[in-house]
Biopython code that builds the backbone (N, CA, C, O; Angstrom):
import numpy as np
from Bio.PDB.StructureBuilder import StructureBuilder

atoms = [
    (1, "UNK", "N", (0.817, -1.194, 0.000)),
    (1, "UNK", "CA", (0.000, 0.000, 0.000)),
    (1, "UNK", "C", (0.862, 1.260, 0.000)),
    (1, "UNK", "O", (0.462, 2.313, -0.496)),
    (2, "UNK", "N", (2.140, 1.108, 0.612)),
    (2, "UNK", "CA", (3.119, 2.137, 0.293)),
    (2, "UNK", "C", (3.342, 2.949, -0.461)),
    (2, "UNK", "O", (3.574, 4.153, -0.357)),
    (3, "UNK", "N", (3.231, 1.864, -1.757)),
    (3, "UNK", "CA", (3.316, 2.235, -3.112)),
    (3, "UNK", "C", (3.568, 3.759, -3.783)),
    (3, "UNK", "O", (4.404, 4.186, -4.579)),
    (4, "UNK", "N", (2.374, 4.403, -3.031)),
    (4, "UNK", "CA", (1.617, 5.341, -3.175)),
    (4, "UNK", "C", (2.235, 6.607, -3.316)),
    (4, "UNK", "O", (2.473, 7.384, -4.241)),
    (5, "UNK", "N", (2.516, 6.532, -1.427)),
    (5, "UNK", "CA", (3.304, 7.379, -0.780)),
    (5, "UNK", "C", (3.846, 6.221, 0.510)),
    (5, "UNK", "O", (3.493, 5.075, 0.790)),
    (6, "UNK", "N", (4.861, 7.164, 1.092)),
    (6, "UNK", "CA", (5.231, 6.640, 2.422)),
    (6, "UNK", "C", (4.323, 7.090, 3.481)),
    (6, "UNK", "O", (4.223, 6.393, 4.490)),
    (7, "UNK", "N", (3.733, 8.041, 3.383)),
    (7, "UNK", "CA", (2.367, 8.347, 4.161)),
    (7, "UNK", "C", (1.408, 7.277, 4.185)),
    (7, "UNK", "O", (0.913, 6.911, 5.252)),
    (8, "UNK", "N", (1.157, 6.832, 3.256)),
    (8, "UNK", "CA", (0.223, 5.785, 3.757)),
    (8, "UNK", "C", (0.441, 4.211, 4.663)),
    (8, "UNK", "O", (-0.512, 3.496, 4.972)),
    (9, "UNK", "N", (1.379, 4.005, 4.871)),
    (9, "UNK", "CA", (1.805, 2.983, 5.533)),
    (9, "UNK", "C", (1.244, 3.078, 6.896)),
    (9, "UNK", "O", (0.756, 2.133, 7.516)),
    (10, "UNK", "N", (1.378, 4.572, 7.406)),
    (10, "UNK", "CA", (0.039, 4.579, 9.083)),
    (10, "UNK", "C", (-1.004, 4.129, 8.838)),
    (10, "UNK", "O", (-1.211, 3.058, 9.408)),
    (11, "UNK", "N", (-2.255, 4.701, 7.844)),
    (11, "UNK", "CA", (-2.969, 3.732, 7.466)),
    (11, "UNK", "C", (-3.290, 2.739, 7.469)),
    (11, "UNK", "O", (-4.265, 2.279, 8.064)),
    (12, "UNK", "N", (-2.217, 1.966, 6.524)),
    (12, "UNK", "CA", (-2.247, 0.858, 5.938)),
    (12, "UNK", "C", (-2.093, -0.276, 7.954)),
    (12, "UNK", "O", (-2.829, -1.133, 8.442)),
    (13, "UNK", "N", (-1.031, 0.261, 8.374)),
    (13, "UNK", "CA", (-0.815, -0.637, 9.734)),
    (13, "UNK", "C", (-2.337, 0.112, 10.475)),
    (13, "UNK", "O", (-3.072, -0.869, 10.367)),
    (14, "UNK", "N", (-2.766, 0.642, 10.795)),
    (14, "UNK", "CA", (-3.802, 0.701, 11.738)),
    (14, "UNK", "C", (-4.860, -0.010, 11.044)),
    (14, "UNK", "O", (-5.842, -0.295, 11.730)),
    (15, "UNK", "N", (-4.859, -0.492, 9.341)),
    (15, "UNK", "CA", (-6.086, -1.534, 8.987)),
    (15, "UNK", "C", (-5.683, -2.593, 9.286)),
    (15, "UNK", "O", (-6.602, -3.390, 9.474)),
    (16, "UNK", "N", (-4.365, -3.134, 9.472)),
    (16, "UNK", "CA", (-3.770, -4.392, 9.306)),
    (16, "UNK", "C", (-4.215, -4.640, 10.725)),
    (16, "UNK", "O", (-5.042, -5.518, 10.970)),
    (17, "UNK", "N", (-3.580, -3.736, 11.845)),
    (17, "UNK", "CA", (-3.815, -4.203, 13.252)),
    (17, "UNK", "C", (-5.451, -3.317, 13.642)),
    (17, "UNK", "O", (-5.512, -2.424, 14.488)),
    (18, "UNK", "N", (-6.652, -3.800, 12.833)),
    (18, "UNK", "CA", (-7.757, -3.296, 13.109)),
    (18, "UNK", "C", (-8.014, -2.047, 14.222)),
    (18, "UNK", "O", (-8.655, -2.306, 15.241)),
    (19, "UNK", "N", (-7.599, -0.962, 14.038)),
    (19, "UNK", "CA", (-7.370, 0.045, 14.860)),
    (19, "UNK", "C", (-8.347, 1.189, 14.779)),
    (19, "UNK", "O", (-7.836, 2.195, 14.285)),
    (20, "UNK", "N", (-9.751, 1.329, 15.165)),
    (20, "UNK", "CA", (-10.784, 1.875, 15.050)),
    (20, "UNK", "C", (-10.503, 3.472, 15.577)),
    (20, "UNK", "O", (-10.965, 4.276, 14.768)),
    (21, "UNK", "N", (-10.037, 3.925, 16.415)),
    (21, "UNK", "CA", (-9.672, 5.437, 16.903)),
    (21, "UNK", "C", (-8.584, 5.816, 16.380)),
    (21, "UNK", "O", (-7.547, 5.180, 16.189)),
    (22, "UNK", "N", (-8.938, 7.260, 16.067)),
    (22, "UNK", "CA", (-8.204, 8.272, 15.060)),
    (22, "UNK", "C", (-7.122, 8.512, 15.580)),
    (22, "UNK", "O", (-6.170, 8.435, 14.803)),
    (23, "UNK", "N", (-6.792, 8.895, 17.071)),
    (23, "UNK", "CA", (-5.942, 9.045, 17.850)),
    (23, "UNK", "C", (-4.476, 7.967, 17.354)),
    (23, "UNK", "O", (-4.581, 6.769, 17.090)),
    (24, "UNK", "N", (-3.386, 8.636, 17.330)),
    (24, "UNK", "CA", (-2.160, 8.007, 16.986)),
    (24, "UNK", "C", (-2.105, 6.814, 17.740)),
    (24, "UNK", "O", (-2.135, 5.667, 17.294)),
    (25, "UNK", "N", (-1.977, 7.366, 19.539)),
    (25, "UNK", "CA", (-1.640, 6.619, 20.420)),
    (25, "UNK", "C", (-2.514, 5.236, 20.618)),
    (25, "UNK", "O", (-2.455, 4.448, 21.561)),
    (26, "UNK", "N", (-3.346, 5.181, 19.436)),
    (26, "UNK", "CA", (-4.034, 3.760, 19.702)),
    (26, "UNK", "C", (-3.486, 2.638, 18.606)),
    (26, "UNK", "O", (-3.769, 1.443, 18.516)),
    (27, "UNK", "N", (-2.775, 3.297, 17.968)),
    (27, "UNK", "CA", (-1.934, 2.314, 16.710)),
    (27, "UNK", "C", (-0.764, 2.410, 17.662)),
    (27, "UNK", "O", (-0.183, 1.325, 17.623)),
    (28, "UNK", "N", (-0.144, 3.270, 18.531)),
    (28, "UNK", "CA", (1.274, 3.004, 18.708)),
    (28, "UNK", "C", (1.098, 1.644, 20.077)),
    (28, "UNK", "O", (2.008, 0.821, 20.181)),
    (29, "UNK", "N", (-0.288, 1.562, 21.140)),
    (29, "UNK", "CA", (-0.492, 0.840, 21.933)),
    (29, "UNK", "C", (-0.791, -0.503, 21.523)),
    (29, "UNK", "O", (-0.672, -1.524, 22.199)),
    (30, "UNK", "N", (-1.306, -0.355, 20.004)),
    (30, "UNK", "CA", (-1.992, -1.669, 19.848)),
    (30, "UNK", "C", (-0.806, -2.584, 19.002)),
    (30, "UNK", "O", (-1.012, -3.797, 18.960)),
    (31, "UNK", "N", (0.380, -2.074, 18.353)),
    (31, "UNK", "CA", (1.218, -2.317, 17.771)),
    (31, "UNK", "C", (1.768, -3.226, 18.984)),
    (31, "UNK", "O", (1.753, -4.448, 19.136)),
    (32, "UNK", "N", (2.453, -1.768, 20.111)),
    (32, "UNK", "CA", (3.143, -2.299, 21.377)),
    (32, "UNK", "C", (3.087, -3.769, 21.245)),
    (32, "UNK", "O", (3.928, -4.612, 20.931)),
    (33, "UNK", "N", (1.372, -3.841, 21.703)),
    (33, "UNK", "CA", (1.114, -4.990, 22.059)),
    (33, "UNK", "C", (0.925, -6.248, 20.911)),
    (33, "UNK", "O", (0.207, -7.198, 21.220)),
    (34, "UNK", "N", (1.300, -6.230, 20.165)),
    (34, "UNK", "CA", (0.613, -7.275, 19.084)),
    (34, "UNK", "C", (1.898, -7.443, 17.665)),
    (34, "UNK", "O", (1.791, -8.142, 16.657)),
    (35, "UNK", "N", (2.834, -6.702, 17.994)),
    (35, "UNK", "CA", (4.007, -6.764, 17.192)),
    (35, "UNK", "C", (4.571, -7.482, 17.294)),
    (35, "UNK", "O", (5.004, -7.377, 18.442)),
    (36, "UNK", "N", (5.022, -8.407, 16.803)),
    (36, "UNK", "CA", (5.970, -9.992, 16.810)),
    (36, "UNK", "C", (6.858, -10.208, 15.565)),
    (36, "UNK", "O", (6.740, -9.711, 14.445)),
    (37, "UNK", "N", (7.700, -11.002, 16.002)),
    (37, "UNK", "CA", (8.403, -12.086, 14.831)),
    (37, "UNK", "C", (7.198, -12.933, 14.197)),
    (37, "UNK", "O", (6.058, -13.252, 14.537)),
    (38, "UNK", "N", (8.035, -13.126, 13.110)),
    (38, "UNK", "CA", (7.409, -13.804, 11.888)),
    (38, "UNK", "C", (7.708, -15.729, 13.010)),
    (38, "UNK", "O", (8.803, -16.224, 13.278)),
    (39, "UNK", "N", (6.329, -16.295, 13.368)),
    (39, "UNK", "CA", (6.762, -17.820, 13.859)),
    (39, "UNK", "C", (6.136, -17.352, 15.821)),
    (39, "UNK", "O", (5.609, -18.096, 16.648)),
    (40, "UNK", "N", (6.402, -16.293, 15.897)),
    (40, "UNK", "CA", (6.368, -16.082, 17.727)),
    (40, "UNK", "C", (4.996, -15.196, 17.685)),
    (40, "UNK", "O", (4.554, -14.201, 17.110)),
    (41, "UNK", "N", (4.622, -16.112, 18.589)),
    (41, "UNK", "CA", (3.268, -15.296, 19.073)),
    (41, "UNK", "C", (3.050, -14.161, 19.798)),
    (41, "UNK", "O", (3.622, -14.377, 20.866)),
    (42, "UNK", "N", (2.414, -12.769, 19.850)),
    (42, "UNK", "CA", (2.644, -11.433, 20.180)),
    (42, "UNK", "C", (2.748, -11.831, 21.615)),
    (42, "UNK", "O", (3.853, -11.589, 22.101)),
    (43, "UNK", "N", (1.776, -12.446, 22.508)),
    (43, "UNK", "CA", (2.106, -12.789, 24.032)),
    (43, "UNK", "C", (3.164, -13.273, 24.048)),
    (43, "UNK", "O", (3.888, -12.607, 24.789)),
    (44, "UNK", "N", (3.850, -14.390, 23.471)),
    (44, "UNK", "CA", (5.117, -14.614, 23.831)),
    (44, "UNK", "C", (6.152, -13.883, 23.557)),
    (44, "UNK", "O", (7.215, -14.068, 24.151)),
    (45, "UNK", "N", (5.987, -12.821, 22.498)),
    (45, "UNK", "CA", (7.397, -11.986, 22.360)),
    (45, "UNK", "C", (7.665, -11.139, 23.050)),
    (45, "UNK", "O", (6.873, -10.414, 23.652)),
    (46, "UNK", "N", (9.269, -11.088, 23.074)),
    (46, "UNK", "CA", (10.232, -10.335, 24.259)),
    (46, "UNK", "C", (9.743, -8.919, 23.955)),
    (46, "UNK", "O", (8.811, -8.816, 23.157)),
    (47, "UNK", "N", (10.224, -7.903, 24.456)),
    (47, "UNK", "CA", (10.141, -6.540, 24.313)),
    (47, "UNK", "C", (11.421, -6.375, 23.301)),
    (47, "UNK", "O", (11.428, -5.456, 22.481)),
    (48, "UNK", "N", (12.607, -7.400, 23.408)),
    (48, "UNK", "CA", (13.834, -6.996, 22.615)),
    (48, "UNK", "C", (13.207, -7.642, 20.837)),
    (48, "UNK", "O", (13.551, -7.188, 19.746)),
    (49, "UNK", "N", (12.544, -8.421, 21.020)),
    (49, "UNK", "CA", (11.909, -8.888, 19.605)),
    (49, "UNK", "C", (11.316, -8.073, 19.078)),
    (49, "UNK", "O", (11.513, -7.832, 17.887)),
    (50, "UNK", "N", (10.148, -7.213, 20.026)),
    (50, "UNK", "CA", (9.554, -6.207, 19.425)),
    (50, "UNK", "C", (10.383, -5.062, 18.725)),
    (50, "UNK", "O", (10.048, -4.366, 17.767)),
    (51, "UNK", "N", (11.558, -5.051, 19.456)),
    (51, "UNK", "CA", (11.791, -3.474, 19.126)),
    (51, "UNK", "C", (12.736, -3.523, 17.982)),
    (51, "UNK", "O", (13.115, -2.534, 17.355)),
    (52, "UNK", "N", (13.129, -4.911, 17.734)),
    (52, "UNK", "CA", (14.119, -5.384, 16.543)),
    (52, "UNK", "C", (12.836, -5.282, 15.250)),
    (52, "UNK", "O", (13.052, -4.817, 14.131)),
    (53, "UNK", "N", (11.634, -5.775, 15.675)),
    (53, "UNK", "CA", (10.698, -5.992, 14.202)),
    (53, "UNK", "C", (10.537, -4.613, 14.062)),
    (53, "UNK", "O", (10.513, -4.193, 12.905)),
    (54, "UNK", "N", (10.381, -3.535, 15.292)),
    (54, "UNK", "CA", (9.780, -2.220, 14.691)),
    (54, "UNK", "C", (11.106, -1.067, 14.273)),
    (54, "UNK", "O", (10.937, 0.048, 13.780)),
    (55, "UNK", "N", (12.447, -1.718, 14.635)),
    (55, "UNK", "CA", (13.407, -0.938, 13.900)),
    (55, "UNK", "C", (13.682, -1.493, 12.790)),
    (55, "UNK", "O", (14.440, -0.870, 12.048)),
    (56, "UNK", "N", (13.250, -2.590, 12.416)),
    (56, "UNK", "CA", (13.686, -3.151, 10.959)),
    (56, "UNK", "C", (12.826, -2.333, 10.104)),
    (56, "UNK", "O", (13.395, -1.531, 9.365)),
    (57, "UNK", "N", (11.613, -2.397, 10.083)),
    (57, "UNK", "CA", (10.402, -2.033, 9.433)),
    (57, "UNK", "C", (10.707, -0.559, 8.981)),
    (57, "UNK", "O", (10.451, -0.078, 7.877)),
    (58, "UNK", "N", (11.401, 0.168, 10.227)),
    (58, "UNK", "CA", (11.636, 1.573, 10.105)),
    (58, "UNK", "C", (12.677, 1.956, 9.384)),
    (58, "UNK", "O", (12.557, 2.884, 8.585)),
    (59, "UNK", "N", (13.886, 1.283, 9.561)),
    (59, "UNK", "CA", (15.181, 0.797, 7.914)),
    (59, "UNK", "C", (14.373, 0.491, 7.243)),
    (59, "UNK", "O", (13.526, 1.373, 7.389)),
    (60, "UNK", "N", (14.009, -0.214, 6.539)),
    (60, "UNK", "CA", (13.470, -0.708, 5.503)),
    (60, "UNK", "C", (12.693, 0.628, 5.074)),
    (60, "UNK", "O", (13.244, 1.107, 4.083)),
    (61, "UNK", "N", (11.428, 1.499, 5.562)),
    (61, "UNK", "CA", (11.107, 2.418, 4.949)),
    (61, "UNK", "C", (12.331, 3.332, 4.824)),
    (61, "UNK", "O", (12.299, 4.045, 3.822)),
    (62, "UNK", "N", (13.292, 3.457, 5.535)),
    (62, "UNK", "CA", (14.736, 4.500, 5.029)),
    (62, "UNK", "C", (14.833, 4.498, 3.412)),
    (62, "UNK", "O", (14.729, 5.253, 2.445)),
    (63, "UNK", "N", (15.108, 3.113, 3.765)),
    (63, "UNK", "CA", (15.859, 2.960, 2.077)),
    (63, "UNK", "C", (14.815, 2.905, 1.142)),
    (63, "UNK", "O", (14.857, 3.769, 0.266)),
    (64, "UNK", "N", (13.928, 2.139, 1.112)),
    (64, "UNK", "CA", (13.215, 1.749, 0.297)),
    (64, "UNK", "C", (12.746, 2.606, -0.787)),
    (64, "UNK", "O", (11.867, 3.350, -0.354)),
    (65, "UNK", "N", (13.021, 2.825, -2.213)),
    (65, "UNK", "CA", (12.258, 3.618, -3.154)),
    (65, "UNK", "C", (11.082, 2.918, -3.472)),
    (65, "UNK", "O", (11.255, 1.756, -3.837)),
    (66, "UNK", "N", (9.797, 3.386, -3.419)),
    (66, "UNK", "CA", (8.625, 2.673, -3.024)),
    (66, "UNK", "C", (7.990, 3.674, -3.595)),
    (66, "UNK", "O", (6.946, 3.114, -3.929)),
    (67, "UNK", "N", (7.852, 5.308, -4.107)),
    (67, "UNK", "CA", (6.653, 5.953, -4.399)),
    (67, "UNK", "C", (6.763, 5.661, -5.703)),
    (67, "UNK", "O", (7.858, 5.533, -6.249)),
    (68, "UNK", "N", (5.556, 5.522, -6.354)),
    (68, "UNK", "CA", (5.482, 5.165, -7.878)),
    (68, "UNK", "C", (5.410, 6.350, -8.720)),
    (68, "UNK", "O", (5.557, 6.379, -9.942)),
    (69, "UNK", "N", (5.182, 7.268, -7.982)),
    (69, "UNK", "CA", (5.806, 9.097, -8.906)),
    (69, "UNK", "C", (6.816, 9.297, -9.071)),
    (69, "UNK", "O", (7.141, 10.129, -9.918)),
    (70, "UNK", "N", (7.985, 8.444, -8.136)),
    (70, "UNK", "CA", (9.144, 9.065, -8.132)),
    (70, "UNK", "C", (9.553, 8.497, -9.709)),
    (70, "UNK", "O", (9.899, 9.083, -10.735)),
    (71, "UNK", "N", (9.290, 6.784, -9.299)),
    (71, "UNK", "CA", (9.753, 6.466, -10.734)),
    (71, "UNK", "C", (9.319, 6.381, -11.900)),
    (71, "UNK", "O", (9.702, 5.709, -12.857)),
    (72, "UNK", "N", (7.913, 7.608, -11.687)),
    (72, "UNK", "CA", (7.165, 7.902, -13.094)),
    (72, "UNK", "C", (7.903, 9.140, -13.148)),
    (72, "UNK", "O", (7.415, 9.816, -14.054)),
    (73, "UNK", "N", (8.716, 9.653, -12.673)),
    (73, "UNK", "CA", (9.189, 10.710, -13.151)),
    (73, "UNK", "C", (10.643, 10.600, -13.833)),
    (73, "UNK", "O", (11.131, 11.143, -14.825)),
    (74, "UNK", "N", (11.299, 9.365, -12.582)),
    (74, "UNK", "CA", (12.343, 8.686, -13.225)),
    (74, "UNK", "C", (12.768, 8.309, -14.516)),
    (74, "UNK", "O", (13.895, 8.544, -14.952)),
    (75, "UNK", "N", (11.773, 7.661, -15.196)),
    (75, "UNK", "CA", (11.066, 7.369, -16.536)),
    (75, "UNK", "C", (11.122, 8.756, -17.400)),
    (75, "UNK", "O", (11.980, 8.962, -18.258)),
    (76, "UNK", "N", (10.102, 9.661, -17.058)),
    (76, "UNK", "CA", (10.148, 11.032, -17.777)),
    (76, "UNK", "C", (11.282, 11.487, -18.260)),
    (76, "UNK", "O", (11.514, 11.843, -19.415)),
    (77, "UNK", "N", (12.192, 11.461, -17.079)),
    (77, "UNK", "CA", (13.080, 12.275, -17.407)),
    (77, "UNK", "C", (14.169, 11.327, -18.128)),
    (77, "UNK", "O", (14.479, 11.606, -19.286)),
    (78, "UNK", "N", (14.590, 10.540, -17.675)),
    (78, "UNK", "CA", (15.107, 9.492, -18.672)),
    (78, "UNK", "C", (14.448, 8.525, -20.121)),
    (78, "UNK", "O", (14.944, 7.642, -20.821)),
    (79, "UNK", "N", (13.675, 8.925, -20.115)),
    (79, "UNK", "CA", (13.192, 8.451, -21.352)),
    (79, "UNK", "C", (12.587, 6.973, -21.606)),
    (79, "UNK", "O", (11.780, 6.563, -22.440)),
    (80, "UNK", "N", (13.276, 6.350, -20.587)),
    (80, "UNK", "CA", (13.218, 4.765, -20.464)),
    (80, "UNK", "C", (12.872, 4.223, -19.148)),
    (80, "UNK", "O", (12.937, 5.027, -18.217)),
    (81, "UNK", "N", (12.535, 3.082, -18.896)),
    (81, "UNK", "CA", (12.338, 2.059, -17.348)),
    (81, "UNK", "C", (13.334, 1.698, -17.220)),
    (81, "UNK", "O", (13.535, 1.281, -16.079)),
    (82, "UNK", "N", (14.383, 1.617, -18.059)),
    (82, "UNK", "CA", (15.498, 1.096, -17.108)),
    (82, "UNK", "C", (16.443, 1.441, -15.916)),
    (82, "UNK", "O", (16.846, 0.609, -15.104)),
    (83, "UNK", "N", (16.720, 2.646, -15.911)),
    (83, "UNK", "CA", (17.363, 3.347, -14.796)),
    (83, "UNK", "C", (16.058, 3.315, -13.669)),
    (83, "UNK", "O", (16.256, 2.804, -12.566)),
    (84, "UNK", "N", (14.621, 3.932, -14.041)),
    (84, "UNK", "CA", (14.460, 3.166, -12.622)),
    (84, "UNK", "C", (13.818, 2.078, -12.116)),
    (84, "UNK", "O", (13.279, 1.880, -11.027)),
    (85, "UNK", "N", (13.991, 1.290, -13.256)),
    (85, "UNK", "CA", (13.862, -0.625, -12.546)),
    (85, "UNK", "C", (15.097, -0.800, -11.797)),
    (85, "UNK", "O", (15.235, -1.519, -10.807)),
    (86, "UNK", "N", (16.186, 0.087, -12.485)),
    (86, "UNK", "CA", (17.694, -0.318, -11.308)),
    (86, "UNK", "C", (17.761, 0.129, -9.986)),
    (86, "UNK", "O", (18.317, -0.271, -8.963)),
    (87, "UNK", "N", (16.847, 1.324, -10.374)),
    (87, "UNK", "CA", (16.983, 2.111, -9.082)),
    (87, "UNK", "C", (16.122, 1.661, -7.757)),
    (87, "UNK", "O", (16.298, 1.820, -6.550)),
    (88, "UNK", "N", (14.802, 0.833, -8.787)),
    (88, "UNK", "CA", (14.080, 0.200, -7.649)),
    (88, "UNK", "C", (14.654, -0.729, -7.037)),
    (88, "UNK", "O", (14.981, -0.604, -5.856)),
    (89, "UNK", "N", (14.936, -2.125, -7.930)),
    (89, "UNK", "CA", (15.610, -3.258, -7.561)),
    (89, "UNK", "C", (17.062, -2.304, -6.643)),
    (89, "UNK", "O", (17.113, -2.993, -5.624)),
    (90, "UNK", "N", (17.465, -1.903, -6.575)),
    (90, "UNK", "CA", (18.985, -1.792, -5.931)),
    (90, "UNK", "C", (18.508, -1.014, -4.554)),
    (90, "UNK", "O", (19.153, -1.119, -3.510)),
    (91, "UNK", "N", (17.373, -0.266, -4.662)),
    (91, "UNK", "CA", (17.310, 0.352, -3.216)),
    (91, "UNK", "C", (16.525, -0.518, -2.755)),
    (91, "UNK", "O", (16.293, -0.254, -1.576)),
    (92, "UNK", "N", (15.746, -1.863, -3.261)),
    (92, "UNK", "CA", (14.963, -2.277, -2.731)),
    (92, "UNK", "C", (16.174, -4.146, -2.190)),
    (92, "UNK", "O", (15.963, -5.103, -1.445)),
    (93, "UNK", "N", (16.713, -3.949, -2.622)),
    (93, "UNK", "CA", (18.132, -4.817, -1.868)),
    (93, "UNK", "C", (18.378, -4.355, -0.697)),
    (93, "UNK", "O", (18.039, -4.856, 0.375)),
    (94, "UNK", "N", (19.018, -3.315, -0.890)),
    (94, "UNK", "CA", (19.772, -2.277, 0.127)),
    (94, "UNK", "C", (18.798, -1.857, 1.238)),
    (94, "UNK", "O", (19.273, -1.569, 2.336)),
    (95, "UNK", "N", (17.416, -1.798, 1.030)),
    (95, "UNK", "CA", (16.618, -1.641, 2.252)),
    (95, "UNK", "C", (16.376, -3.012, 2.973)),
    (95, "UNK", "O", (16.356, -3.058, 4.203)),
    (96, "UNK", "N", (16.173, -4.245, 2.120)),
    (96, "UNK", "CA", (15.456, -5.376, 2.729)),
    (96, "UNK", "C", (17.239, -5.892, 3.534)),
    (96, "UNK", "O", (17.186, -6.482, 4.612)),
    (97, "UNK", "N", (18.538, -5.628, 2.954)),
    (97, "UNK", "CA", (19.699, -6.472, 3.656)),
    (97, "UNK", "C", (19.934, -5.288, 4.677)),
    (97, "UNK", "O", (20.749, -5.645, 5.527)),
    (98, "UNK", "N", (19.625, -4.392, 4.812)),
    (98, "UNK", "CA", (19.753, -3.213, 5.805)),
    (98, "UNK", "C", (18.709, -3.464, 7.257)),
    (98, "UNK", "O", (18.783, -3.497, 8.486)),
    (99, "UNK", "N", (18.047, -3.558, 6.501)),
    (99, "UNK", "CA", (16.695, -4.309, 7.266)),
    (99, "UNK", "C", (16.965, -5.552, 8.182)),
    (99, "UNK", "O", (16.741, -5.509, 9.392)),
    (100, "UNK", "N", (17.356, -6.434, 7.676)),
    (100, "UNK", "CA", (17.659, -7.665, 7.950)),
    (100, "UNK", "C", (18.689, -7.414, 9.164)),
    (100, "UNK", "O", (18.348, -7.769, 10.293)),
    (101, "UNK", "N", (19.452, -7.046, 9.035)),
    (101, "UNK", "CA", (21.370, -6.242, 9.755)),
    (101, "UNK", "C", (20.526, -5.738, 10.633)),
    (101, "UNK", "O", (20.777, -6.406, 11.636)),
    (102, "UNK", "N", (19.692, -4.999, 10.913)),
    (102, "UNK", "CA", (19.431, -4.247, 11.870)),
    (102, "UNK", "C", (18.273, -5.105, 13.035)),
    (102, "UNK", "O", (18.398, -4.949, 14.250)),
    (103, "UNK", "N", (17.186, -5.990, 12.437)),
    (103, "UNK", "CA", (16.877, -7.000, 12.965)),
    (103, "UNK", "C", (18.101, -7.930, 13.913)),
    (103, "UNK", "O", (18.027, -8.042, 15.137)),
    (104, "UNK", "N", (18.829, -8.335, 13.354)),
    (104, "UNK", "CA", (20.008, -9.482, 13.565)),
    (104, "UNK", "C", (20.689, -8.227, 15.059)),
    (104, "UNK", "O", (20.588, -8.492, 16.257)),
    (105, "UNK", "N", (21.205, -7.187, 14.590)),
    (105, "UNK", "CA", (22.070, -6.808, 15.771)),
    (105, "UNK", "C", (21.209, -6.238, 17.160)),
    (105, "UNK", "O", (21.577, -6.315, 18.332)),
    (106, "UNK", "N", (19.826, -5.589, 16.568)),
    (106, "UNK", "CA", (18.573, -5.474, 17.622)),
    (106, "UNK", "C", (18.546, -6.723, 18.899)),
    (106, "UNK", "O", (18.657, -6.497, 20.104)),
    (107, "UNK", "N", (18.362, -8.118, 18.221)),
    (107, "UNK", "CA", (18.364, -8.801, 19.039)),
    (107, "UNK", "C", (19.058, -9.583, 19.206)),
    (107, "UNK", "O", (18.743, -10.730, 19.523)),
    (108, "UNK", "N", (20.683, -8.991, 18.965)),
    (108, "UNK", "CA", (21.642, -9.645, 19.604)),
    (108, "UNK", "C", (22.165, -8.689, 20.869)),
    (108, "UNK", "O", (22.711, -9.191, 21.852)),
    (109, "UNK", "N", (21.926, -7.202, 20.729)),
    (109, "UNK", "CA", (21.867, -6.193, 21.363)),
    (109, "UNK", "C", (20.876, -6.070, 22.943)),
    (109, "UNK", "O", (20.962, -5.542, 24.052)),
    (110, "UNK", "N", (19.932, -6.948, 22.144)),
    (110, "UNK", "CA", (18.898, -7.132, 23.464)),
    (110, "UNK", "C", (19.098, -8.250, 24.418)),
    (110, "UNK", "O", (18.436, -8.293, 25.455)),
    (111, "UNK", "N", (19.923, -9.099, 24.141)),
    (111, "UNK", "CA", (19.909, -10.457, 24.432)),
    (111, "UNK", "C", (21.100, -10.581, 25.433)),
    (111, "UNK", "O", (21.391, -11.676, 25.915)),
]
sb = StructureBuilder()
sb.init_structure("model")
sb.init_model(0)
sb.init_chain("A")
sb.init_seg("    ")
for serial, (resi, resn, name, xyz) in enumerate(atoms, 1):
    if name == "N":
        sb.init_residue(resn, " ", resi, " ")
    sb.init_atom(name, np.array(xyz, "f"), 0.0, 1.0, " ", f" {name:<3s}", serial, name[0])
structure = sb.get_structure()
């Protein structure tokens, strides 16, 4: 849903974690509570698990080229998709192994 903009990703997580009040602080409480590893159940995860999934997530939007204007403009101005199919594929490496690195030392950091 990113796609879009990077703005929409609040959105998009307060539909994912069914979050009915407008108020921020009810996506940041309900996350708190319900944010997990991929395999671990939200009651069973550590606080150091949590905070590794919600700094990964937050790298990952760093890097990530994700708005689809950017690389309709990319296109424009270059004439072609290829510079930014590279540009997608290569920031979209560089966010998901950035991502990953920062998961891995989170909860080796916590541990």
């Amino acid at each position: 849903a990113s796609l879009a903009a990077r703005e929409v990703i609040i959105a998009t997580l307060a539909q994912i974690y069914s979050v009915e009040e407008e108020d921020e602080s009810a996506l940041v409480d309900t996350m708190r509570n319900r944010l997990a590893p991929p395999g671990v159940a939200p009651a069973q995860a550590s606080s150091g698990q949590r905070l590794a999934v919600a700094l990964s997530l937050l790298v990952f939007f760093i890097f990530a080229l994700q708005c689809v204007s950017t690389l309709a403009v990319m296109r424009r101005e270059t004439g072609n998709w290829r510079l930014p199919a590279i540009a997608f594929a290569s920031m979209f490496v560089l966010a998901y192994l950035a991502s990953a690195v920062t998961y891995r030392l989170t909860l080796w950091l916590a541990a």
